[in-house]
C-alpha positions in Angstrom: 88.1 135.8 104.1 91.3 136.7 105.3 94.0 137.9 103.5 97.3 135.8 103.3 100.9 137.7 103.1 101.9 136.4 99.7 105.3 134.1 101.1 103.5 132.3 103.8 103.4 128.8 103.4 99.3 127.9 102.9 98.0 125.8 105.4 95.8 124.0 102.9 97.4 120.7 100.8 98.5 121.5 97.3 96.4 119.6 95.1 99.8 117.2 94.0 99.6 116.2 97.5 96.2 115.2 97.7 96.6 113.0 94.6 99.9 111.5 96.2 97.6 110.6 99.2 95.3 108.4 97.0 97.9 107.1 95.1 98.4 103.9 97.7 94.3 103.2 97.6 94.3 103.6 94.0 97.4 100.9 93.7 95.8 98.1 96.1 92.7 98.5 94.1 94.0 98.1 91.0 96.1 95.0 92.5 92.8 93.4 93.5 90.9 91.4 90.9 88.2 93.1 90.0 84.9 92.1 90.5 82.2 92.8 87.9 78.6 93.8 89.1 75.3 93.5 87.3 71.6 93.0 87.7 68.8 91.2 85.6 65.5 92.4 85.3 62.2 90.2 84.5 58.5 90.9 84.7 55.7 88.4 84.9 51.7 88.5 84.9 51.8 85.3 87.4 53.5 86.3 90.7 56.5 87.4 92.1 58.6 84.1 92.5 58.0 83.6 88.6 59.6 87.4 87.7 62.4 86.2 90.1 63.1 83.0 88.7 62.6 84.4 85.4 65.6 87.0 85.9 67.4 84.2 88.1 67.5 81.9 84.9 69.4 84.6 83.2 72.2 85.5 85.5 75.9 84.2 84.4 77.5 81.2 85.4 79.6 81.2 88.5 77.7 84.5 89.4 76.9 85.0 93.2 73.3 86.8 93.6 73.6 89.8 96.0 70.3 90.6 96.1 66.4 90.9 94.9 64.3 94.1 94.4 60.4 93.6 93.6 58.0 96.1 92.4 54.2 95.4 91.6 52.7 97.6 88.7 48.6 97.7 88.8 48.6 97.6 84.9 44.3 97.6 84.8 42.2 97.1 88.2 42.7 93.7 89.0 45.6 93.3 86.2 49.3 93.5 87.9 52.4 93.4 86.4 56.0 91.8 88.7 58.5 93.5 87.7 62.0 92.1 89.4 65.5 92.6 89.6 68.4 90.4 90.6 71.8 91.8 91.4 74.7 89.8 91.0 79.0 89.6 91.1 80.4 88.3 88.5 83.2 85.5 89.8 86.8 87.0 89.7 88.9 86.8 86.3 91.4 83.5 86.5 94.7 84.6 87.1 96.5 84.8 84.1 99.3 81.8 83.1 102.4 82.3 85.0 105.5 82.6 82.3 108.0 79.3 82.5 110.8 80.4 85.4 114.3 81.0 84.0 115.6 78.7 86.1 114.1 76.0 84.1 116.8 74.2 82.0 116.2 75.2 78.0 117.3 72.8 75.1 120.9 73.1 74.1 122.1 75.3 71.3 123.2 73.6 68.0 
């Protein structure tokens, strides 16, 4: 490593400028609505299209399903298990109530 004469300016950004770098990403992200992920996981003896529609029957309503993950589990030969996820977003939060403009006449003072 080389040695660095102690008043040279480093060439290497302080660490308060990194942050200052993320700062605009970490604002538009927190201006976004966030959207809430999850999953659901079901199992069935029958088949897989039971596991899923048994997990599918649990998801939230207004939820948009992302996607399905399947995994068969040979419990006893002959004897399987479906074991399945769904993954879903949560809809966005409603915005919240806008607060009466202050151009809007108010009732007169007695």
């Amino acid at each position: 490593m080389a040695h660095q004469h102690p008043h040279q300016p480093s060439s290497q950004p302080t660490g308060r400028i990194r942050h200052w770098r993320a700062a605009p990403a970490l604002l538009i992200g927190l201006m976004v609505a966030p959207v809430q992920a999850g999953s659901i996981t079901a199992e069935s003896i029958w088949d897989k299209s039971n596991a899923i529609e048994r997990a599918r029957s649990q998801l939230p309503a207004g939820a948009t399903l992302t996607r399905t993950e399947c995994t068969v589990v040979n419990v006893r030969t002959g004897n399987y298990r479906y074991i399945c996820t769904v993954f879903f977003n949560d809809p966005p939060a409603p915005a919240a109530p806008s607060a009466p403009s202050p151009s809007a006449p108010s009732a007169p003072v007695p």
